[in-house]
Every structure is written in C-alpha cells, then in structure tokens.
C-alpha positions in Angstrom: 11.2 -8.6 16.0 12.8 -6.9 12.9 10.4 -6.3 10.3 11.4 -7.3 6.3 10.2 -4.9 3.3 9.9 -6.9 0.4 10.0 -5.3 -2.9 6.9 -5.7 -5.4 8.9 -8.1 -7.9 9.2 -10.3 -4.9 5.7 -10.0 -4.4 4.4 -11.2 -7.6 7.5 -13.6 -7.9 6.2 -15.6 -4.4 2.3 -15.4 -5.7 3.2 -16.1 -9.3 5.0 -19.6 -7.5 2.1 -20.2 -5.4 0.0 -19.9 -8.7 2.5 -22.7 -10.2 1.8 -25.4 -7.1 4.0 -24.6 -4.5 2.8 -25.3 -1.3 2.2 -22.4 1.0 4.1 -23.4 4.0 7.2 -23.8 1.9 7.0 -20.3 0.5 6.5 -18.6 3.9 9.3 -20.6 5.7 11.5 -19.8 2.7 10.8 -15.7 3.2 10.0 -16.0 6.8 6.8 -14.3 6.5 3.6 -15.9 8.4 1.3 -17.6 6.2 -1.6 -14.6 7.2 1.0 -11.9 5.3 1.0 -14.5 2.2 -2.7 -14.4 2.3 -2.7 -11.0 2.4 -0.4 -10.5 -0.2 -2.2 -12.7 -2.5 -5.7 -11.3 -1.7 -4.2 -7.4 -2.6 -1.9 -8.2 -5.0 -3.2 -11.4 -6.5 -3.1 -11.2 -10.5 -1.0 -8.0 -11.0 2.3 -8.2 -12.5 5.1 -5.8 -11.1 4.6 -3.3 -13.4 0.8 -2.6 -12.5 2.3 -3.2 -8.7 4.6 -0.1 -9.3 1.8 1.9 -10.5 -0.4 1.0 -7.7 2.3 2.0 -5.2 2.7 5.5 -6.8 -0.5 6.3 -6.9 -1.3 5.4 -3.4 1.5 7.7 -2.5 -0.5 10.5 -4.7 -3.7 9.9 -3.2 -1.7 10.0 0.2 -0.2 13.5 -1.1 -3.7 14.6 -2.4 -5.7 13.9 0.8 -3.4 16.3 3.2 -3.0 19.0 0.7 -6.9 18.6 1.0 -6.8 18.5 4.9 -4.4 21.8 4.9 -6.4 23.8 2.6 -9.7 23.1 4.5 -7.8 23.9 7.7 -6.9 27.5 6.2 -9.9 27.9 4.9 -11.7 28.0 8.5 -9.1 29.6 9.3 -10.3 32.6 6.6 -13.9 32.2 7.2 -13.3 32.9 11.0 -11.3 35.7 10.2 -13.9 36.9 8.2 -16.4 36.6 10.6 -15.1 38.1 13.2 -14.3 41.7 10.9 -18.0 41.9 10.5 
C-alpha cells in the first residue's frame, strides 16, 4: 500500500477543521488516512500553527544531525583512547 506524505499546512488545516466540528470519519475518508494517524496527528501536532510546525520539523532534523555527529566522535574517540593504550 502506497504511503501519502502530507505537508504540515495540511496538517494543521485537517486539525484546525476538526477543531471547527467536523466529524472525524469524514476527515479521514476525505484524506484517506485511518482515523489512528488523525489521532496521532492531533495528539503531536494539536494547537501548533504551521509555522511552529516548520520549526518543529527543522529542529528535529538538527537534533537528528546533532546525535550522530555525537555517535561518530565518541566512536573516534575510543578509537584514540585504545590507540593510546596500547603505545604505553
């Protein structure tokens, strides 16, 4: 089954038309999504607007970045200590 990647202003736009009384089931059929993914949605992005969506996203992706520049520089510095080690 082919998976859809919805964009952040469609996000907020499907929660923000929840939050105006649309019925759930409608909304889901309408982006044929399952009605767990809405409550997902809504429970992570519940109250943001797309702007703070957009900053959320990018500094996931930094904290992403940050964590394996963190992984490789522990790795090498083993790498160093065994090096060291081994000399004396």
């Amino acid at each position: 089954m082919k998976r859809i990647k919805f964009t952040e202003s469609q996000i907020v736009k499907a929660i923000k038309e929840h939050e105006n009384g649309k019925n759930v089931h409608d909304l889901c059929r309408e982006l044929a999504i399952s009605t767990a993914a809405f409550y997902k949605w809504r429970q992570r992005y519940g109250g943001m607007e797309v702007k703070e969506l957009s900053k959320l996203k990018a500094l996931e992706e930094e904290n992403a970045r940050l964590k394996k520049m963190y992984a490789n520089l522990s790795l090498v510095h083993e790498v160093f200590k065994e090096a060291v080690e081994k000399k004396l």
